[in-house]
C-alpha positions, -999 to 999 in steps of 0.1 A, spaced: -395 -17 118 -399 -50 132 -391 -75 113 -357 -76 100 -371 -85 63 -387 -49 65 -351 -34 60 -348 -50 30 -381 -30 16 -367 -1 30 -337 -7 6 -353 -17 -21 -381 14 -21 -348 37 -24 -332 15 -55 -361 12 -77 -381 44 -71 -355 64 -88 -362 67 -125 -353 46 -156 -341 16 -133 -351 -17 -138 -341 -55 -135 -329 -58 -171 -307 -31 -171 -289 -41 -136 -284 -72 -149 -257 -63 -176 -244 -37 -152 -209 -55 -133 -214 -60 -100 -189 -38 -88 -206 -9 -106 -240 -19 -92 -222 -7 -56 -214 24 -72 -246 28 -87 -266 19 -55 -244 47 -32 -253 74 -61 -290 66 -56 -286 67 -23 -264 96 -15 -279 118 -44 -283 151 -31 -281 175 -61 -247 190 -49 -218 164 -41 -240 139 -59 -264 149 -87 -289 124 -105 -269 126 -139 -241 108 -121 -265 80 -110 -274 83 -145 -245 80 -160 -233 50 -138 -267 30 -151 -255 37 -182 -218 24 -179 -218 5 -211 -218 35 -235 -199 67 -206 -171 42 -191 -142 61 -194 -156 91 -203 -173 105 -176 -164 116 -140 -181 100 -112 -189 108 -74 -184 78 -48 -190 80 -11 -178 52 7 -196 33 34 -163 40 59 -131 52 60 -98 30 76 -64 46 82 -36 30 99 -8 44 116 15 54 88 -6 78 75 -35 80 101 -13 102 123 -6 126 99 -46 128 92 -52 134 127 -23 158 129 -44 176 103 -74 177 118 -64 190 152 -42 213 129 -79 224 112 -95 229 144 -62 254 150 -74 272 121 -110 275 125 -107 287 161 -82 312 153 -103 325 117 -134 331 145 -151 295 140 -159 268 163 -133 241 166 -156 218 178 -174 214 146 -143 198 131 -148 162 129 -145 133 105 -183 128 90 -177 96 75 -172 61 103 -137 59 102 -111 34 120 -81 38 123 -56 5 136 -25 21 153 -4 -15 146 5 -9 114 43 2 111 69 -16 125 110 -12 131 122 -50 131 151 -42 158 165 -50 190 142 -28 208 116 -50 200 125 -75 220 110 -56 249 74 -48 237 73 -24 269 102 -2 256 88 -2 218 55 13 235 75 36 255 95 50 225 60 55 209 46 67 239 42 102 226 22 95 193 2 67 215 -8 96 233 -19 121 205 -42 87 192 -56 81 225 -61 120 225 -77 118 190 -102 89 202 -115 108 233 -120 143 214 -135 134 173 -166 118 168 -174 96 142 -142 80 145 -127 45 160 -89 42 174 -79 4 170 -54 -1 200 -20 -13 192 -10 -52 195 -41 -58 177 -33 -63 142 -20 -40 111 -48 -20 92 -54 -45 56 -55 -79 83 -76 -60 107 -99 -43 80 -109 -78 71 -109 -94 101 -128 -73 125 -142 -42 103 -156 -54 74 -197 -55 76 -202 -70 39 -238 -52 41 -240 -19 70 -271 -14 85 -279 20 100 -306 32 118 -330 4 104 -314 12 70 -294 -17 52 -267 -7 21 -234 -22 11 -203 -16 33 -176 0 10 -146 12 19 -113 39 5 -83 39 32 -47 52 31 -32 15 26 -28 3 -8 -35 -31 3 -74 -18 12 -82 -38 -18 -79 -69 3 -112 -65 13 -128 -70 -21 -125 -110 -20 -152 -108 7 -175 -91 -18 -166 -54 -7 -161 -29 -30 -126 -10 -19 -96 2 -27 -65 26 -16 -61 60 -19 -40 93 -9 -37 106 27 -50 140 13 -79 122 -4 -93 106 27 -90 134 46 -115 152 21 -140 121 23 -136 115 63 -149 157 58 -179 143 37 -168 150 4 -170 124 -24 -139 101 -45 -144 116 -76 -132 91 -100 -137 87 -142 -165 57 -147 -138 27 -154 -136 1 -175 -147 -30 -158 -121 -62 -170 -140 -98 -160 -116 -124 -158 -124 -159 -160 -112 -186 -138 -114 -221 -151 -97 -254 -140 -84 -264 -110 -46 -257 -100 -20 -280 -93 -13 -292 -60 20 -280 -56 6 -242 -63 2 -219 -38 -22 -193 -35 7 -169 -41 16 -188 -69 -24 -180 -80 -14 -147 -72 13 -139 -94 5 -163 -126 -28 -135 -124 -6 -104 -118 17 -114 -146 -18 -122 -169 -35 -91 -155 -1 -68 -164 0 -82 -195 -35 -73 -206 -31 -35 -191 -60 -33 -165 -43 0 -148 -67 26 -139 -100 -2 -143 -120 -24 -120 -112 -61 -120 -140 -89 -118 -137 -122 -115 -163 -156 -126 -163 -185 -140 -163 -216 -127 -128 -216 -112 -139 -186 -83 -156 -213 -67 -132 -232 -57 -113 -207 -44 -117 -201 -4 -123 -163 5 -88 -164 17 -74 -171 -19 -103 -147 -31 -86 -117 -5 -52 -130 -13 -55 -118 -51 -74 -90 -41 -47 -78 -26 -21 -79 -53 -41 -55 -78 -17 -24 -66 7 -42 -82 -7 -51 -120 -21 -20 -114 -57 -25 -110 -81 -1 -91 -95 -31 -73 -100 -66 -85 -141 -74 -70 -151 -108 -61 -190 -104 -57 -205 -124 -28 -218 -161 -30 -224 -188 -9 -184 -192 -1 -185 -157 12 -217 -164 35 -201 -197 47 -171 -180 57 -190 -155 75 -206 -179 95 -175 -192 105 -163 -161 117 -192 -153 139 -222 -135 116 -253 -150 137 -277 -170 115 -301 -140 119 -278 -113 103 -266 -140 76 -305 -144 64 -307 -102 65 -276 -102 42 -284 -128 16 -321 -116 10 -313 -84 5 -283 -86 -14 -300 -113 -36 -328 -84 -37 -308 -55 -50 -289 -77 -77 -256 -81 -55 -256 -116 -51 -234 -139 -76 -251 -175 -76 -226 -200 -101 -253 -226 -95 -278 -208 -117 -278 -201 -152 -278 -164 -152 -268 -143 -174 -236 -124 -169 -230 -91 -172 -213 -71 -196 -181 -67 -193 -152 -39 -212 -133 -69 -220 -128 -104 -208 -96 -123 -198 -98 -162 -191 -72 -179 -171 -67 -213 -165 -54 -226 -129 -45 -256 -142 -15 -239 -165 0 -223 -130 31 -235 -119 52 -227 -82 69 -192 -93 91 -164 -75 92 -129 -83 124 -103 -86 153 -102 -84 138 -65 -90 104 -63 -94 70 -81 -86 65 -86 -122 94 -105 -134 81 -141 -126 107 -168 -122 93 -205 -127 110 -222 -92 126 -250 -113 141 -221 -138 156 -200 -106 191 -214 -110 197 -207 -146 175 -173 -143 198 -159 -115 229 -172 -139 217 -151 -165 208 -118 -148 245 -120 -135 259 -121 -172 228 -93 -178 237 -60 -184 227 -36 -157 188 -27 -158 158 -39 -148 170 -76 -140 207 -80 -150 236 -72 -125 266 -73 -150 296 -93 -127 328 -101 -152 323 -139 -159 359 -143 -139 343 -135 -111 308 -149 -108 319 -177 -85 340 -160 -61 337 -169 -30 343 -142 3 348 -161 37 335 -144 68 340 -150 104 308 -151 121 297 -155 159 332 -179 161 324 -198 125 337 -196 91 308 -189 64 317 -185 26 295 -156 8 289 -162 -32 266 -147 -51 229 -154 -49 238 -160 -11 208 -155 13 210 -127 37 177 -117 46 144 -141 44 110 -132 58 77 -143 62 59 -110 64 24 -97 62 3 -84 32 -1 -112 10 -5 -140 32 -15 -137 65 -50 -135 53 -47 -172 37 -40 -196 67 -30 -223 40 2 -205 29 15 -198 65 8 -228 77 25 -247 50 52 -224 63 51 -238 95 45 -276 84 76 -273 61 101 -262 90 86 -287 113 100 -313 87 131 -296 84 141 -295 120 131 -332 124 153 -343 97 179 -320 116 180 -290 89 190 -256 102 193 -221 87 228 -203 87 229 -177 120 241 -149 98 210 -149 79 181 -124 88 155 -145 92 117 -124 111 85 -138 115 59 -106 110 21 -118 112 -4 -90 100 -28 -98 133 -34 -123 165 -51 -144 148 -22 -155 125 -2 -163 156 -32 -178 172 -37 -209 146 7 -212 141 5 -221 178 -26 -239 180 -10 -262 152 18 -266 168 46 -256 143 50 -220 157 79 -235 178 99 -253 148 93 -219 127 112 -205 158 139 -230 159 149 -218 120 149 -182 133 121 -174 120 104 -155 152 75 -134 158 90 -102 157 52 -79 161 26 -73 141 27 -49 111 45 -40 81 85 -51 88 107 -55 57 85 -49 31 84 -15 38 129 -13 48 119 -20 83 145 -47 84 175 -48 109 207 -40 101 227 -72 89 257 -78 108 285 -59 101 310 -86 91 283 -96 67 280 -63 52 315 -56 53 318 -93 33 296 -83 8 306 -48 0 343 -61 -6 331 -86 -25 308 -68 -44 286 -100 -37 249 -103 -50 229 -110 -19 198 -114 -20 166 -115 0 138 -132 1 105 -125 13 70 -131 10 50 -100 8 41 -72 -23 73 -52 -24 110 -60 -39 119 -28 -53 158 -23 -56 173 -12 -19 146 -16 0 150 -41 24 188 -29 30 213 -10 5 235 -38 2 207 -65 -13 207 -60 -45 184 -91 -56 154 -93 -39 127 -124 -44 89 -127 -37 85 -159 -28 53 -180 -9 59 -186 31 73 -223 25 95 -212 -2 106 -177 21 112 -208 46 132 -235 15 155 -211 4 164 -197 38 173 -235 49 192 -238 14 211 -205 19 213 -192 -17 195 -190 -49 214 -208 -71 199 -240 -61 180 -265 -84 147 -280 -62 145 -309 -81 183 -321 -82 201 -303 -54 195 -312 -18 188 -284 5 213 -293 32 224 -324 53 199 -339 80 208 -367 106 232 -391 102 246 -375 68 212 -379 50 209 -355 23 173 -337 26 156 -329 -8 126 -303 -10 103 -325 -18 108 -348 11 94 -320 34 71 -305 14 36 -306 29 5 -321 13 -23 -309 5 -41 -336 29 -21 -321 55 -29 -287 53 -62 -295 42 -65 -317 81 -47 -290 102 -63 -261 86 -100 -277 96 -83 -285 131 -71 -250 139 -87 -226 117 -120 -221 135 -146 -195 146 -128 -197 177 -102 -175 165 -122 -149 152 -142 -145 182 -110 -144 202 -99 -119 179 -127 -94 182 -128 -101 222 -86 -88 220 -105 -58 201 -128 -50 224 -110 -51 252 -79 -33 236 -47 -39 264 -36 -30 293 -10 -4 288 -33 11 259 -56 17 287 -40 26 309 -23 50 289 -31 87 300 -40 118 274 -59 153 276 -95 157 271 -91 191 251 -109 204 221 -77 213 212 -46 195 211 -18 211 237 11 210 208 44 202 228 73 226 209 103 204 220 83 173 205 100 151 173 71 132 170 40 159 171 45 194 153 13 214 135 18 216 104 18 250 81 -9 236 55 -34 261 70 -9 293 67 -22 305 35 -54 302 22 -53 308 -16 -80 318 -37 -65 319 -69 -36 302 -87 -2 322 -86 16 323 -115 53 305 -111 82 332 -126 117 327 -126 115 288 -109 147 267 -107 141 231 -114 148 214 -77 152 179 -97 160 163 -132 146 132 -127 138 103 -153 111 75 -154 92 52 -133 101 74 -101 81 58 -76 65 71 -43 91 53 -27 117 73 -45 93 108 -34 77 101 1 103 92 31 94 55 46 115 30 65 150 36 88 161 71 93 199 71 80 224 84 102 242 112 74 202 125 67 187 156 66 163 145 88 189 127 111 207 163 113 173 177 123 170 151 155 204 151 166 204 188 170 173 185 189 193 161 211 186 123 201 206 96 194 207 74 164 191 44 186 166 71 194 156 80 156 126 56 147 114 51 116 99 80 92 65 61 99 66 69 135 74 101 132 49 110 101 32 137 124 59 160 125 61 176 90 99 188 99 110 153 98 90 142 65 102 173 48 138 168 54 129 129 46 114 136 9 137 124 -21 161 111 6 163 78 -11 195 68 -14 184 52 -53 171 84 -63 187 94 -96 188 131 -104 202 135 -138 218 170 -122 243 142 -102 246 117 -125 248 87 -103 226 71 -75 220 98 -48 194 119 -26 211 152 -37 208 180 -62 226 215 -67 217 249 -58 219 269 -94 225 304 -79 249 292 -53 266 262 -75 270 239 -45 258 200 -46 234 197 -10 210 178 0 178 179 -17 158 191 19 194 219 17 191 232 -13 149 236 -16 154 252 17 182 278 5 158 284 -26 130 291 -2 147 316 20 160 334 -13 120 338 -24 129 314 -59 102 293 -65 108 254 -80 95 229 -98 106 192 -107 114 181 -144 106 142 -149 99 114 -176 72 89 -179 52 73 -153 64 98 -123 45 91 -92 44 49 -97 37 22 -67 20 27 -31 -4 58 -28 15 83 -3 4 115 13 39 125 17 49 119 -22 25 153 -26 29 169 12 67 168 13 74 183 -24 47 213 -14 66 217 23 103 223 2 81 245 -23 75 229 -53 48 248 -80 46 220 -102 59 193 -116 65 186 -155 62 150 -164 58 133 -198 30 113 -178 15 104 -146 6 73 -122 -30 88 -119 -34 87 -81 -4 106 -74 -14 134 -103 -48 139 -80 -23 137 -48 -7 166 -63 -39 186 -69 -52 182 -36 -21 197 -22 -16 224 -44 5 212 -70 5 220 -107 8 186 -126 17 195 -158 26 172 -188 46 175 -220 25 174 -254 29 141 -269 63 137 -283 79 161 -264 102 156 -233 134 178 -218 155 166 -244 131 171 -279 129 208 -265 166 211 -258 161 220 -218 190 211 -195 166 218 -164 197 248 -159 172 268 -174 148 292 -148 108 284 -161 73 311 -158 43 299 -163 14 319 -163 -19 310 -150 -48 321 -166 -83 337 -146 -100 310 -158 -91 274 -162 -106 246 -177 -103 206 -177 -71 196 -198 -58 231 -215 -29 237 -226 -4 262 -207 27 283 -227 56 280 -205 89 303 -211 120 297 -200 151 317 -189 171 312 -228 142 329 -241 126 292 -255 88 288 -254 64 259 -256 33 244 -248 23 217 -216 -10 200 -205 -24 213 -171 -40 175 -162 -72 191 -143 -97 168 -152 -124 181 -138 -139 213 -124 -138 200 -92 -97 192 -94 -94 229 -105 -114 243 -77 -92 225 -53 -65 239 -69 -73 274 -69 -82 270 -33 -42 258 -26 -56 221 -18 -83 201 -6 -74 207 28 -74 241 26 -109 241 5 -124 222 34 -108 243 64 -128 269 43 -161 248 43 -158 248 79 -158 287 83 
């Protein structure tokens, strides 16, 4: 093929050769399900992919929702969270092969896959010296640069770069692949829930389990249920005071309001374009949180100017429009085309949004800026729940003094203790971050400062974020308010925040002060960023960078100065508030192609201590016994043909609703009275030696002892906040890693009681790996966050679920009780299972296999297990 229209042909011969398709009936189809409907056609091979799914996809209109589909994505990105225990499971699977008689060789990923090793990060002293924070990782550095020498098919992103989301759309993204003179759509699954991000730039994507993309990197399909498809309308144009995380979470609220969990977002209208592909990848990025599979922004002419600025050649830009304007992918909102069909529409105007936060508790509880006062007031005099606090009206104004670094600071409630300008959400939007930096450029020329005491951290997602703060010249004043580049990766949204000081901490637990934190990324869930912060805001980068100046949340914008400048002056908000003409001028100025190609050159050439970094050339990998960061794991032990049936099983936990992955799956600072902590210090480390649960996510000995350790887990066995449980046979309250251990070595199988929604938030391997590694059967939930329910399938896990109605207490069960289920020979997609219990009680649950190929992974102990199988 010469000429590069040719490949277009080549494309097009493969789409409408295959029966029943025509122009007509792709034009009601969503765009987003034209991807999935292209990939069917094109990966259609009778087995994995039959032509009755491609069918069925054409057909969305009438089988959405009611049909399974396959989906092979174009790639596959990991990052370093959960890319280390992948490869720990590969090399594990090559283990297995070559010791079952098979080649170890042949174990490889068969889908492209990249994996960015920048992605978790412990905001600490250490960091100060990049050197020792790559020393301290030196160990799982090596078993990546191992990994990159020994798979094919697979692309190790060196650290210092950027953090997987930021890099994914910076560097990875294609928009349209072309393969061996073969052009179709780049798509993308990877272990980050914030893989949606990707979607603004017209690329179909979203996040899924660590088990999951293990099975595609293999060459298996997603197997997903053909989903509804929302289109929301943009119209207007928003005010000039609204950021784009303002955009962002006036659409969350809208889109959590209209209950889009489990479908595809789409957005048009004539509002979409005038949104920049950074606001575009900005709201894509949110859809974890209102619960969206992915929320798709098809490709215009924004998205191709933006590519040209960030160095597609003119060449590939002409390749990419034709065809995509060929195979019906193209969204032009110059023409008067008809639009598709949609499950149901949504319009939003961005002229009714308004500067909001989010918390003090969760992302969804908007807070207009000018109602913050009064809204903090009133979840102080709140009972305790999702928002309230409940502090005695005698003493919501007490005041705690605290000596500090030689000063005298007074702590109230609604005091500021921690405020960071993070990744996620914004570092893909060079508007919000540099309105950051414009706004502390004001402050510290009008002589404004930010209290010492307060943890202020500067965490960029990539280079390139750094790159254009510097270049405009307000990366030093962001500095001066504290607010330093502390690396590049996830910090505090994920608890990876440095210990406050103790006089702080000590203040505020005496006082039993509301502190609160403020951030500007996705997460605020109760505890994370420290145990003593009980209110935790969402906020935009200038706000993250107002409130830290103003010290406390109980502060009125409009009326209240922010602090005292020069000469006495009091210093409103709005008189260093940056324009729009002034981000608008530096933005043009210092948000050029020159960035990105400096950014892919940083890629290429990786660092010097990455290469220089030294690591066998093996098939296998030399597994070090003494190591705490590299163990192989015991997934491959056992392969199971059949389900067991579960006799005689303690429940391990009582547990209510909305227990999130971050309740399951260990993540963030290891704490010093943990099971894991017991684990390292007996293998002779110190607690300035422990890391984070992300660096050490490749030995299974640490997660295990990690899982439920959240100190805001609430077993109803305990009755009050805490990561323990008791041991029925013994009597004795342990540890939860203590007592599924005793129950192990006594040959008593468990399972975990729980209420509505279990397995809610961020996809996690570990929420499925770690219950299966302290021997959980199966879990019985009145219902399921769907991800985690197929997380628990592909390890091995029964999810079962109460009949409608029913619960622990409408059947009387104390979760005292010892439970047998029986497995049938035979299962089938959604039966019903008798379960007896230990009083002599019987009744009825849902298995939730939804498909025969969720059963056979079950029967086969897990997906991993299936495809160690495959192999031999």
């Amino acid at each position: 093929v010469c000429h590069p229209f040719c490949l277009v042909i080549l494309a097009l011969d493969a789409l409408y050769a295959f029966p029943a398709v025509t122009l007509p009936t792709l034009d009601v189809l969503p765009y987003s399900i034209r991807v999935l409907f292209e990939s069917s056609i094109r990966n259609c091979d009778g087995f994995l992919v039959k032509e009755t799914d491609a069918m069925n996809i054409l057909d969305w209109k009438t089988k959405q929702n009611n049909v399974e589909v396959p989906f092979c994505p174009a790639r596959v990105v990991l990052q370093d969270f959960t890319g280390i225990p992948a490869m720990v499971d590969f090399a594990a699977m090559r283990e297995a092969v070559r010791n079952a008689g098979g080649d170890p060789v042949k174990v490889n990923p068969a889908c492209p896959t990249d994996l960015t090793v920048d992605h978790s990060l412990q905001i600490d002293f250490i960091l100060k010296n990049q050197e020792m924070e790559f020393g301290r990782n030196r160990e799982r550095l090596q078993f990546f640069k191992w990994s990159s020498k020994v798979f094919k098919n697979i692309s190790i992103i060196p650290p210092e770069t950027g953090m997987a989301h930021q890099v994914n759309l910076e560097y990875l993204s294609r928009v349209v692949f072309e393969v061996k003179d073969f052009l179709y759509p780049d798509s993308v699954v990877g272990t980050d829930s914030h893989t949606t991000m990707v979607n603004g730039l017209g690329i179909l994507g979203w996040g899924v389990g660590g088990i999951e993309t293990e099975a595609v990197m293999l060459g298996m399909p997603v197997t997903l249920t053909l989903p509804e498809v929302v289109g929301c309308e943009l119209t207007g144009t928003a005010s000039p005071l609204a950021t784009s995380i303002d955009i962002v979470l006036s659409i969350t609220k809208h889109l959590r309001q209209a209950d889009v969990a489990g479908k595809f977002v789409e957005f048009f209208g004539s509002g979409v374009s005038q949104l920049s592909v950074a606001d575009r990848t900005t709201i894509a990025n949110m859809c974890p949180e209102y619960g969206a599979i992915l929320s798709f922004f098809p490709v215009d002419n924004v998205t191709l100017k933006h590519l040209k600025h960030t160095g597609f050649d003119k060449a590939k830009l002409e390749v990419m429009e034709a065809y995509l304007k060929a195979v019906k992918l193209f969204r032009n909102y110059e023409s008067s085309s008809r639009e598709p069909e949609y499950s149901q529409v949504l319009q939003i105007s961005l002229s009714s949004i308004i500067p909001y936060v989010s918390g003090p508790k969760r992302s969804q509880d908007r807070v207009a800026v000018n109602n913050m006062k009064s809204d903090f007031q009133a979840c102080l005099n709140e009972k305790t729940g999702v928002k309230g606090f409940q502090i005695a009206v005698e003493k919501q104004n007490d005041i705690v003094p605290v000596q500090y670094e030689g000063n005298e600071y007074k702590l109230s409630h609604g005091c500021i203790v921690i405020a960071a300008v993070i990744s996620c959400t914004n570092n893909c939007n060079p508007s919000v971050m540099l309105a950051a930096g414009l706004l502390a450029k004001k402050a510290v020329e009008a002589g404004l400062v930010v209290k010492p005491y307060i943890r202020t951290s500067l965490s960029p997602g990539s280079g390139m974020v750094t790159h254009y703060l510097s270049s405009s010249g307000v990366l030093p004043y962001l500095s001066k308010l504290g607010f330093e580049v502390v690396g590049y990766g996830c910090s505090t949204c994920v608890g990876n925040t440095a210990p406050l000081p103790e006089a702080i901490r000590n203040a505020i637990k005496q006082g039993d002060i509301i502190a609160c934190g403020v951030l500007s990324g996705t997460k605020n869930f109760e505890g994370r960023l420290c145990d003593c912060v009980r209110a935790n805001y969402l906020a935009s980068p200038p706000l993250v960078v107002a409130y830290a100046i103003a010290g406390t949340v109980r502060i009125d914008f409009e009326t209240e100065p922010l602090g005292t400048g020069f000469n006495g002056k009091s210093i409103y908000l709005r008189d260093i508030w940056p324009t729009r003409k002034e981000l608008h001028t530096v933005e043009e100025e210092c948000v050029i192609s020159s960035m990105f190609k400096e950014l892919k050159e940083k890629m290429e050439k990786g660092n010097k201590r990455w290469n220089s970094l030294e690591a066998p050339e093996s098939a296998l990998f030399p597994w070090d016994l003494k190591s705490t960061y590299i163990r192989c794991p015991s997934f491959f032990d056992k392969l199971v043909i059949s389900p067991q049936a579960i006799e005689n099983a303690h429940v391990l936990l009582y547990l209510g609703d909305s227990v999130t992955t971050d309740h399951i799956s260990p993540a963030g600072s290891i704490a010093r009275s943990s099971a894991a902590a017991k684990y390292l210090t007996n293998k002779g480390l110190t607690p300035r030696e422990f890391n984070s649960y992300g660096a050490r996510r490749g030995n299974d000995a640490v997660m295990t002892r990690g899982t439920f350790a959240n100190i805001k887990l609430l077993n109803k066995f305990i009755g009050k906040p805490a990561p323990k449980t008791i041991h029925f046979p013994s009597g004795q309250t342990l540890d939860v890693f203590e007592a599924a251990e005793l129950y192990q070595k006594e040959g008593i199988p468990v399972i975990i009681l729980a209420g509505k929604k279990y397995g809610l938030g961020s996809s996690r391997d570990w929420a499925a790996k770690g219950p299966f590694l302290l021997g959980v059967k199966a879990v019985l939930a009145e219902s399921y966050e769907k991800v985690h329910k197929s997380q628990l399938i592909g390890i091995g896990i029964a999810p079962l679920q109460f009949l409608p109605g029913e619960n622990p207490n409408t059947l009387g069960l104390t979760g005292r009780e010892q439970f047998s289920i029986l497995f049938p020979p035979e299962l089938s997609p959604g039966m019903t299972l008798d379960i007896k219990t230990s009083t002599g009680k019987v009744f009825s649950v849902i298995a939730l296999f939804e498909n025969d190929v969720e059963i056979t992974l079950y029967k086969y102990g897990g997906s991993l297990n299936f495809v160690a199988q495959r192999f031999l």
